[in-house]
mmCIF file of the N, C-alpha and C atoms, coordinates in Angstrom:
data_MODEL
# 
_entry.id   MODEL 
# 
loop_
_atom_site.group_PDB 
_atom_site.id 
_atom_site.type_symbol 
_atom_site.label_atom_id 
_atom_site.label_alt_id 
_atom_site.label_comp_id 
_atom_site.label_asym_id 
_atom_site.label_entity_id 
_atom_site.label_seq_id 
_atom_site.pdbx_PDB_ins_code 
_atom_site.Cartn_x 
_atom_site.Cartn_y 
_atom_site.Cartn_z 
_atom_site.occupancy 
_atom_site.B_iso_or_equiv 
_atom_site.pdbx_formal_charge 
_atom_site.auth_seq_id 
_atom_site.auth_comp_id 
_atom_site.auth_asym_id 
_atom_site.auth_atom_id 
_atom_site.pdbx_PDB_model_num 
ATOM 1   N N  . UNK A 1 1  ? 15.826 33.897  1.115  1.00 0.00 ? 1  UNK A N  1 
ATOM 2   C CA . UNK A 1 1  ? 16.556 32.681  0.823  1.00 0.00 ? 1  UNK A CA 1 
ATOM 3   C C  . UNK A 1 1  ? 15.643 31.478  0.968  1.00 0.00 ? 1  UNK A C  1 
ATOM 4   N N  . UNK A 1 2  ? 15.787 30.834  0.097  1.00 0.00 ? 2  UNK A N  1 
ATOM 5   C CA . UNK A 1 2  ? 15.409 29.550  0.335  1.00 0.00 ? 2  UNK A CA 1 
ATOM 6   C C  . UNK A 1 2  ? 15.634 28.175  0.785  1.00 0.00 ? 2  UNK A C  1 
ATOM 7   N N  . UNK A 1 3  ? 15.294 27.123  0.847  1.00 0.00 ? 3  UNK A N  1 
ATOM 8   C CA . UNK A 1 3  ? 15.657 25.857  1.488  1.00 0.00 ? 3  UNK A CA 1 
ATOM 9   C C  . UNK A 1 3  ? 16.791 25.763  0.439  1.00 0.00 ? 3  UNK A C  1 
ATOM 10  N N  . UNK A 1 4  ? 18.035 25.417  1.722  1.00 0.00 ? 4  UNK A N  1 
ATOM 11  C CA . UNK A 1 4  ? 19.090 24.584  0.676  1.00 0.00 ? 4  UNK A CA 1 
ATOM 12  C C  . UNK A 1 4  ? 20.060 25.921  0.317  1.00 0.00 ? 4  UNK A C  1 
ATOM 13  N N  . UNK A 1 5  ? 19.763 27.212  0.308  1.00 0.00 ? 5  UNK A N  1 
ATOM 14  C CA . UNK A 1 5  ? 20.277 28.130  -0.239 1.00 0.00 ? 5  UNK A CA 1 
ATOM 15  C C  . UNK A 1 5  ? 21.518 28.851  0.835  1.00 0.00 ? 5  UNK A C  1 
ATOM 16  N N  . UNK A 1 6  ? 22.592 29.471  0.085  1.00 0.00 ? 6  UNK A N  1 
ATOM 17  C CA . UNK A 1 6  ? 23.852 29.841  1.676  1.00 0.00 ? 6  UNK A CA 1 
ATOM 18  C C  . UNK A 1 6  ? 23.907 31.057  0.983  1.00 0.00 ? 6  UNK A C  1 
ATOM 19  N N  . UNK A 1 7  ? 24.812 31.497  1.821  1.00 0.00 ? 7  UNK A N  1 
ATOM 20  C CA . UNK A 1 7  ? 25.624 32.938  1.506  1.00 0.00 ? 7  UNK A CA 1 
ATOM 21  C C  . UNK A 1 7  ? 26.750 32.561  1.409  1.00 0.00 ? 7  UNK A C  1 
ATOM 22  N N  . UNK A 1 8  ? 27.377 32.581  0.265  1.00 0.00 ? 8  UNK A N  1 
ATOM 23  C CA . UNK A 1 8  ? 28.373 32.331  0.181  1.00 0.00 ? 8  UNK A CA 1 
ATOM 24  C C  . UNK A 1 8  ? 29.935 33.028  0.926  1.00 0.00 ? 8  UNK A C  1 
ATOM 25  N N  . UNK A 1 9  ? 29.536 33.990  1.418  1.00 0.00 ? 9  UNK A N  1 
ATOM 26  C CA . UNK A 1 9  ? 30.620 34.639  1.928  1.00 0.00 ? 9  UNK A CA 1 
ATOM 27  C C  . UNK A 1 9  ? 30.838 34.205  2.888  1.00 0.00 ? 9  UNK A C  1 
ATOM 28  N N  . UNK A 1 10 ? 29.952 33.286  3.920  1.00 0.00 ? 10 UNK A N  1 
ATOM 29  C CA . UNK A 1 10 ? 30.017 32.247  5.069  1.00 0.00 ? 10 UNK A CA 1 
ATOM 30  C C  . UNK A 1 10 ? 31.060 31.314  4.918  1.00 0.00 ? 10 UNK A C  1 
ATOM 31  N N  . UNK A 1 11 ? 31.007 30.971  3.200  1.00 0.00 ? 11 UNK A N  1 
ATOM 32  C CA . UNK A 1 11 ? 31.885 29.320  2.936  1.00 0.00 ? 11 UNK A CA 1 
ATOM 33  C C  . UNK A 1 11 ? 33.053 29.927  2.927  1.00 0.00 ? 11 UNK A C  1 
ATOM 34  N N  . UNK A 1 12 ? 33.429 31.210  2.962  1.00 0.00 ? 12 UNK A N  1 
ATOM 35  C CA . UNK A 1 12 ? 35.220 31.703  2.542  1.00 0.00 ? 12 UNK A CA 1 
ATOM 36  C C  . UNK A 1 12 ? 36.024 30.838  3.844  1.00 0.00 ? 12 UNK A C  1 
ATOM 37  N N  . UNK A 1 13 ? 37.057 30.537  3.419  1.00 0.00 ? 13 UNK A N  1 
ATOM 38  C CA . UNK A 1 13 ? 37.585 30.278  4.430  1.00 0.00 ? 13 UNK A CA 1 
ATOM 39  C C  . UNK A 1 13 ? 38.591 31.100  5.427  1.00 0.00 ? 13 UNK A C  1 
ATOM 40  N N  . UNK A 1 14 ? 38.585 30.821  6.830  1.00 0.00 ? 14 UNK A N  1 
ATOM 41  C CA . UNK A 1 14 ? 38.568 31.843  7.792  1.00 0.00 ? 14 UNK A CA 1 
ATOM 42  C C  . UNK A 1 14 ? 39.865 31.717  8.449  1.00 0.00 ? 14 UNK A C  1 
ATOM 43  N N  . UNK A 1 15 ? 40.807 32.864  8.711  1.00 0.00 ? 15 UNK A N  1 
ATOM 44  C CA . UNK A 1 15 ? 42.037 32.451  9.309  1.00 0.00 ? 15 UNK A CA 1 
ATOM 45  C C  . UNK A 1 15 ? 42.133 32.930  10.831 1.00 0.00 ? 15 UNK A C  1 
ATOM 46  N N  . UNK A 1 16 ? 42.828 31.725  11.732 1.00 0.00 ? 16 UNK A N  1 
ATOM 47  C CA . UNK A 1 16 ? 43.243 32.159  12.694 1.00 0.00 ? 16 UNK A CA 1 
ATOM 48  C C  . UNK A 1 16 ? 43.967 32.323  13.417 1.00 0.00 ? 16 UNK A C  1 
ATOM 49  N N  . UNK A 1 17 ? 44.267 33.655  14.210 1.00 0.00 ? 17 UNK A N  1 
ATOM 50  C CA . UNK A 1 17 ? 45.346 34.044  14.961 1.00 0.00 ? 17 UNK A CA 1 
ATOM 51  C C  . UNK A 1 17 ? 46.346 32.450  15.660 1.00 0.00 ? 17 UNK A C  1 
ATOM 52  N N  . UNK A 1 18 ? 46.962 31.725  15.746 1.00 0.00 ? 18 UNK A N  1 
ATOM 53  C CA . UNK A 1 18 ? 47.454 31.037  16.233 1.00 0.00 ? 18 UNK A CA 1 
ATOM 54  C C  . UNK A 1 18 ? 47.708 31.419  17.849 1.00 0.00 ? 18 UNK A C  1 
ATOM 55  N N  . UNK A 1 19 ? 48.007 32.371  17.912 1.00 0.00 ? 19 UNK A N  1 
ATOM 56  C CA . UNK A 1 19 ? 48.598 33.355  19.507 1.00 0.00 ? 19 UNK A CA 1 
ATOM 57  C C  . UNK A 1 19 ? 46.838 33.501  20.211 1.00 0.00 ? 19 UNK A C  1 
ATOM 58  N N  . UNK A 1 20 ? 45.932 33.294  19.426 1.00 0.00 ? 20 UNK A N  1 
ATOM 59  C CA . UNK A 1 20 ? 44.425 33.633  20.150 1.00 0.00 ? 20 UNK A CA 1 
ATOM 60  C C  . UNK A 1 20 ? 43.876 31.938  20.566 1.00 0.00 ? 20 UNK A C  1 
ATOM 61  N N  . UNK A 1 21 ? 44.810 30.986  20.890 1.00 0.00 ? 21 UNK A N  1 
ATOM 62  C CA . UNK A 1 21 ? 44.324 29.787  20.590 1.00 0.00 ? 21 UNK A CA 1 
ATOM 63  C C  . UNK A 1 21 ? 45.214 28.775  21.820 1.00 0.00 ? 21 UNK A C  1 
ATOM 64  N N  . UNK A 1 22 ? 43.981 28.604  22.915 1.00 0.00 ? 22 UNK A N  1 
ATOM 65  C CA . UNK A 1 22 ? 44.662 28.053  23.899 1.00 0.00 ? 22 UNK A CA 1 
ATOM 66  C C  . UNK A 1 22 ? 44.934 26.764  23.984 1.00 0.00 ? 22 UNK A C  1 
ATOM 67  N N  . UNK A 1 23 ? 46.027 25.756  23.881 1.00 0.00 ? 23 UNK A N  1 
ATOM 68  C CA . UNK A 1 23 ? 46.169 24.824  23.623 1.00 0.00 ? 23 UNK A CA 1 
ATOM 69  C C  . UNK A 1 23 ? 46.104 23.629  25.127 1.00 0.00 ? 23 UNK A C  1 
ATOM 70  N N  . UNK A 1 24 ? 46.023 22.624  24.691 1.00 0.00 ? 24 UNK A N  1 
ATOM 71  C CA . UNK A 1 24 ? 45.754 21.819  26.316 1.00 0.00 ? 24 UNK A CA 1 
ATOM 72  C C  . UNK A 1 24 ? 46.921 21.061  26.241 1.00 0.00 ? 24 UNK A C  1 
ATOM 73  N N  . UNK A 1 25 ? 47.811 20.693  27.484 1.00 0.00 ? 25 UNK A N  1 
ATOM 74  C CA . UNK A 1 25 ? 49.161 20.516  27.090 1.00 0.00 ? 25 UNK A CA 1 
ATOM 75  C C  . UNK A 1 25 ? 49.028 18.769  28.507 1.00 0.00 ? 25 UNK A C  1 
ATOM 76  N N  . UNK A 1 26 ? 48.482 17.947  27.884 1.00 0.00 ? 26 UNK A N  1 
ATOM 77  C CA . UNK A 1 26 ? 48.237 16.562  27.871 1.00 0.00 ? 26 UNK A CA 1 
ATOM 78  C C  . UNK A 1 26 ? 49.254 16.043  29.162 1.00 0.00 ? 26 UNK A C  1 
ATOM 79  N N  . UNK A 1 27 ? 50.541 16.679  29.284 1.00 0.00 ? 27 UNK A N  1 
ATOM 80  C CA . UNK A 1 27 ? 51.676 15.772  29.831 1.00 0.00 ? 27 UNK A CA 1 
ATOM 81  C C  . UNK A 1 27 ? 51.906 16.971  31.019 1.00 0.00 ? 27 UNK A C  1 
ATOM 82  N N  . UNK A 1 28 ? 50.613 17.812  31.083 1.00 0.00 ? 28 UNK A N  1 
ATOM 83  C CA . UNK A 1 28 ? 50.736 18.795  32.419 1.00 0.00 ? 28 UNK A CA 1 
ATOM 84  C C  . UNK A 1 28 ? 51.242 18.303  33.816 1.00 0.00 ? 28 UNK A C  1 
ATOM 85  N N  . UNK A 1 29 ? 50.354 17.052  34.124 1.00 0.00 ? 29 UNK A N  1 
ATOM 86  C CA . UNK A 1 29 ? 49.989 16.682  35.451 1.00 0.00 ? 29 UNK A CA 1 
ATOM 87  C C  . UNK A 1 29 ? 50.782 15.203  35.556 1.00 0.00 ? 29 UNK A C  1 
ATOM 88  N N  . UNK A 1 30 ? 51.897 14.415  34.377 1.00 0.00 ? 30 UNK A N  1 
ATOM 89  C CA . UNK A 1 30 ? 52.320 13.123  34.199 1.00 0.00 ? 30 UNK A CA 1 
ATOM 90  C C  . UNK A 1 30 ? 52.552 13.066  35.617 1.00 0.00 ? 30 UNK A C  1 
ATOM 91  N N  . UNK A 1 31 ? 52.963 11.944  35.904 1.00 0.00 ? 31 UNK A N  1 
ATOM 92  C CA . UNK A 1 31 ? 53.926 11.276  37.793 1.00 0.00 ? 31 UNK A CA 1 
ATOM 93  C C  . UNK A 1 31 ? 54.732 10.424  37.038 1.00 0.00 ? 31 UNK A C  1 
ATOM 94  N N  . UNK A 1 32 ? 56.062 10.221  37.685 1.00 0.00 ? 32 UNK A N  1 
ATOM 95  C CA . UNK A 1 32 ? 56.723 9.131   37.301 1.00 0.00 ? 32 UNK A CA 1 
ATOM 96  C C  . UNK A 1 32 ? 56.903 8.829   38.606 1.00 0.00 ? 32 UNK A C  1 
ATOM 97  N N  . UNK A 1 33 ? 55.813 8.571   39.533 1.00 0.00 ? 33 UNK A N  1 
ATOM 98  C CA . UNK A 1 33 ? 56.445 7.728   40.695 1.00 0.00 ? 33 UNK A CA 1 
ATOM 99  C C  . UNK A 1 33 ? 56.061 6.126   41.153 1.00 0.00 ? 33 UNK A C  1 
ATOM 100 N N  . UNK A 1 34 ? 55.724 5.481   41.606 1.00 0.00 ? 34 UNK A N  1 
ATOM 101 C CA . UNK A 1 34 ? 55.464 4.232   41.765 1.00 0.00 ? 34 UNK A CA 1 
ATOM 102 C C  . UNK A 1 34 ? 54.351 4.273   43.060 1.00 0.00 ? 34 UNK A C  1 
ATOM 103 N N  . UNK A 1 35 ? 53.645 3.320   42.655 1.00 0.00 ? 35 UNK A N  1 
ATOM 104 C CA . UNK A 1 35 ? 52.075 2.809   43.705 1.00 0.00 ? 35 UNK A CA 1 
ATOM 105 C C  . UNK A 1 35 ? 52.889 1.292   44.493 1.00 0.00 ? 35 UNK A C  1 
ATOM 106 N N  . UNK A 1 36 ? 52.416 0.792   45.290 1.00 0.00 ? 36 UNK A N  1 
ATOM 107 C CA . UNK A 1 36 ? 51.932 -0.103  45.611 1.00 0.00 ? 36 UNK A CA 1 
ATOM 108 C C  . UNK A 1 36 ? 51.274 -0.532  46.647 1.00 0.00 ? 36 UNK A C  1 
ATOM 109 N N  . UNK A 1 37 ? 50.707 -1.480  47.056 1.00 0.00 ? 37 UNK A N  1 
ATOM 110 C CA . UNK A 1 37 ? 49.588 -1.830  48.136 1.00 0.00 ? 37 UNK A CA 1 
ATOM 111 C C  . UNK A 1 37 ? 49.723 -2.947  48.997 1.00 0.00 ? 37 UNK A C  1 
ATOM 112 N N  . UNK A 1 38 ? 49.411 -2.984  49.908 1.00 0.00 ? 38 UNK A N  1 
ATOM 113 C CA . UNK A 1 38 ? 50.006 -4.759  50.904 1.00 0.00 ? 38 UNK A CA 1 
ATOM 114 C C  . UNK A 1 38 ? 48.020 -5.423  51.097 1.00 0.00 ? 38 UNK A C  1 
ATOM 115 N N  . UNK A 1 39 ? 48.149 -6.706  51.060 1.00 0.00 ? 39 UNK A N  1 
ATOM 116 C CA . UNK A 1 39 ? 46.983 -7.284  51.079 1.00 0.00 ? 39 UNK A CA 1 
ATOM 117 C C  . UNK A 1 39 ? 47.433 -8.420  51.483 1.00 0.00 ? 39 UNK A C  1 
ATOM 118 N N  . UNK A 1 40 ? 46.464 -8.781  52.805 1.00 0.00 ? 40 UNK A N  1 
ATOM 119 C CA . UNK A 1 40 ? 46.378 -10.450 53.244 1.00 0.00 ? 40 UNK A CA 1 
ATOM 120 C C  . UNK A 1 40 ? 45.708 -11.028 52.468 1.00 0.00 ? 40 UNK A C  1 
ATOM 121 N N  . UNK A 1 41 ? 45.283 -10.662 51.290 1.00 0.00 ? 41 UNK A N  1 
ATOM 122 C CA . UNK A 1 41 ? 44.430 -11.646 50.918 1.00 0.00 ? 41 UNK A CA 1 
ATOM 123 C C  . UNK A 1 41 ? 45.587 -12.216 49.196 1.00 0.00 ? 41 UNK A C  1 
ATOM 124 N N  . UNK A 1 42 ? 45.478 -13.446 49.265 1.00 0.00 ? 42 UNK A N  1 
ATOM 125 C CA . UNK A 1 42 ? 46.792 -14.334 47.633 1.00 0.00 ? 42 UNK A CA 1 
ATOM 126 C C  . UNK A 1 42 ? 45.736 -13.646 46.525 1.00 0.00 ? 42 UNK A C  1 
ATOM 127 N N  . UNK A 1 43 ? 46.910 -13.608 45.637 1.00 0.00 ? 43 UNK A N  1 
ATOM 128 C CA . UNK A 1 43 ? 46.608 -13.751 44.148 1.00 0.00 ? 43 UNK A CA 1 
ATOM 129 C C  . UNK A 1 43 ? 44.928 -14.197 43.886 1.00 0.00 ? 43 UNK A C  1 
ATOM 130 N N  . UNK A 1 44 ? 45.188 -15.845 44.029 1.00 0.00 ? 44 UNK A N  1 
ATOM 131 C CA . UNK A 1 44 ? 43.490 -16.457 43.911 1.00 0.00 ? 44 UNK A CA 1 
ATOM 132 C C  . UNK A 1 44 ? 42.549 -15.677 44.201 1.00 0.00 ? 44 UNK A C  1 
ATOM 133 N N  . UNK A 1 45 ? 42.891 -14.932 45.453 1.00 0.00 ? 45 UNK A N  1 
ATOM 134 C CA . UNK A 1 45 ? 41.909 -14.612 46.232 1.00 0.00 ? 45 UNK A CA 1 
ATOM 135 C C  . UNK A 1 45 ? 40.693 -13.393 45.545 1.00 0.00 ? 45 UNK A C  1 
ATOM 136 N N  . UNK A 1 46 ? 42.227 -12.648 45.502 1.00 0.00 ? 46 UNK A N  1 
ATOM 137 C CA . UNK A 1 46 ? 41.750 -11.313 44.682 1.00 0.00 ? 46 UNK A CA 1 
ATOM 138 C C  . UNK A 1 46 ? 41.360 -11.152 43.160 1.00 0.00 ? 46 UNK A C  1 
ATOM 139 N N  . UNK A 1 47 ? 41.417 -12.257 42.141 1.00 0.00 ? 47 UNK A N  1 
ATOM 140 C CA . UNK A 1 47 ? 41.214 -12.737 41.606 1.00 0.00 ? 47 UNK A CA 1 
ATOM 141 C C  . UNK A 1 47 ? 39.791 -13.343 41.233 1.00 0.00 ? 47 UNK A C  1 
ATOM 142 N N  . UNK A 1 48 ? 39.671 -14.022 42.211 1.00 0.00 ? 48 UNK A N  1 
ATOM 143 C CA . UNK A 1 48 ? 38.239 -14.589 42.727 1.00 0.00 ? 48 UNK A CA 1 
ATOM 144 C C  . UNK A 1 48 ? 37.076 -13.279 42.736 1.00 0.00 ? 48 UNK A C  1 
ATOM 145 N N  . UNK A 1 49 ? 37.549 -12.556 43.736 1.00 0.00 ? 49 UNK A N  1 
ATOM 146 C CA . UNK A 1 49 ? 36.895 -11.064 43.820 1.00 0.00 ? 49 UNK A CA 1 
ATOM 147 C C  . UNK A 1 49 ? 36.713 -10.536 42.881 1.00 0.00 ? 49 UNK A C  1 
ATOM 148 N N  . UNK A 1 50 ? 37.569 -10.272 41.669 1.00 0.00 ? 50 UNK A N  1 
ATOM 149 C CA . UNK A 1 50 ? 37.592 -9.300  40.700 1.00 0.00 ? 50 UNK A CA 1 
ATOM 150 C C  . UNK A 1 50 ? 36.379 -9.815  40.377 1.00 0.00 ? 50 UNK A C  1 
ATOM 151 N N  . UNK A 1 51 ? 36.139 -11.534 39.707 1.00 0.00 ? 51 UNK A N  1 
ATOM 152 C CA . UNK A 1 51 ? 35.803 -12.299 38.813 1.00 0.00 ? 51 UNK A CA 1 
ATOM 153 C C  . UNK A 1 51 ? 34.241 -11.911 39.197 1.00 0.00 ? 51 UNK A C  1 
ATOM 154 N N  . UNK A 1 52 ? 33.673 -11.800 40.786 1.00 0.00 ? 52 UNK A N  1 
ATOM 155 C CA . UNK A 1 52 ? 32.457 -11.712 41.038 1.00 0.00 ? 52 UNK A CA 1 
ATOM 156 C C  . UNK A 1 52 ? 32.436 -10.490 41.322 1.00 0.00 ? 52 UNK A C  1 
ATOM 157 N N  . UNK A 1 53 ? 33.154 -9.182  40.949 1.00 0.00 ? 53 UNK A N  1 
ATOM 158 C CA . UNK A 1 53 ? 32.741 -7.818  40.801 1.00 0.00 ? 53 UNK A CA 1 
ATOM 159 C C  . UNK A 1 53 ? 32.275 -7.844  39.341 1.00 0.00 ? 53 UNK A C  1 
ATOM 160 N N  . UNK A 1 54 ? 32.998 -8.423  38.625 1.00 0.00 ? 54 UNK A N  1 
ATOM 161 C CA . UNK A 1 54 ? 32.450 -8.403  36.849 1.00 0.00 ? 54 UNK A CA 1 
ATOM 162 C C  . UNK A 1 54 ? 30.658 -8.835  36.869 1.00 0.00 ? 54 UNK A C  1 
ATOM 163 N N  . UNK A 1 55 ? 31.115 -10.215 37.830 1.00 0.00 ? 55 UNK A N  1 
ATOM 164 C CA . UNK A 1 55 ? 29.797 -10.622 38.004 1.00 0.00 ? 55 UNK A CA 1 
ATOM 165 C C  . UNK A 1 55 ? 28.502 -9.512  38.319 1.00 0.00 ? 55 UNK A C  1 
ATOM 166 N N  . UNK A 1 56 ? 28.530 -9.394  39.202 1.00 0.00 ? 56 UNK A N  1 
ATOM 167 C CA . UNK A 1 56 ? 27.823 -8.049  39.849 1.00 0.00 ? 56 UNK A CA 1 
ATOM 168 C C  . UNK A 1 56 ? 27.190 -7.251  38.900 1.00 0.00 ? 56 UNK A C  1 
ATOM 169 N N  . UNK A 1 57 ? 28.168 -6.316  38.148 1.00 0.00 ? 57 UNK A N  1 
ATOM 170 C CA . UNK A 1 57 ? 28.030 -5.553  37.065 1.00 0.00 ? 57 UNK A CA 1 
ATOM 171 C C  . UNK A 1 57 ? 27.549 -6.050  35.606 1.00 0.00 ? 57 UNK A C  1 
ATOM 172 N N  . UNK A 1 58 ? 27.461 -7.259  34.993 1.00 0.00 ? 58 UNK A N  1 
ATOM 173 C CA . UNK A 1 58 ? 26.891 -7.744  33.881 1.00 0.00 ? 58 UNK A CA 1 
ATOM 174 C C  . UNK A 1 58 ? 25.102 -8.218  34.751 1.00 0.00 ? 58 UNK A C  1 
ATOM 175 N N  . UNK A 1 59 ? 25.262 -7.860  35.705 1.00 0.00 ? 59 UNK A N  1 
ATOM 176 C CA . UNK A 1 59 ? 23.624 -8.748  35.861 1.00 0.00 ? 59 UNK A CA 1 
ATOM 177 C C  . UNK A 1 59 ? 22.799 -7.202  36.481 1.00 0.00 ? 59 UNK A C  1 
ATOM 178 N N  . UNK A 1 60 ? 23.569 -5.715  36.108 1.00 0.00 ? 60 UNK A N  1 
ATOM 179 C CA . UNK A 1 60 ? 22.606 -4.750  36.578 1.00 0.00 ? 60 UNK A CA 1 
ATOM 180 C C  . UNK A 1 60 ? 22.411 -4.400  35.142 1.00 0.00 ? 60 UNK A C  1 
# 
């Protein structure tokens, strides 16, 4: 064979078992429960923080 050249019996197209075919099922592990967190530190504050974690990270 040469450059560029196939076997065509490669290009047939190929069927498959559906039952041989493990699927990943996305909504395995969902939570519907609720977070939350207590902090002395206001809104501003944490805010402020975020603003100079961004910081941090654009100057590495």
């Amino acid at each position: 064979m040469g450059f560029g050249s196939y076997d065509e019996s490669e290009q047939q197209q190929r069927t498959r078992n559906a039952d041989d075919v493990e699927a990943v099922n996305v909504h395995e592990n969902d939570h519907d429960g609720q977070m939350s967190f207590e902090s002395d530190l206001s809104t501003d504050e944490l805010v402020s923080k975020l603003g100079s974690m961004k910081d941090d990270e654009s100057s590495d």
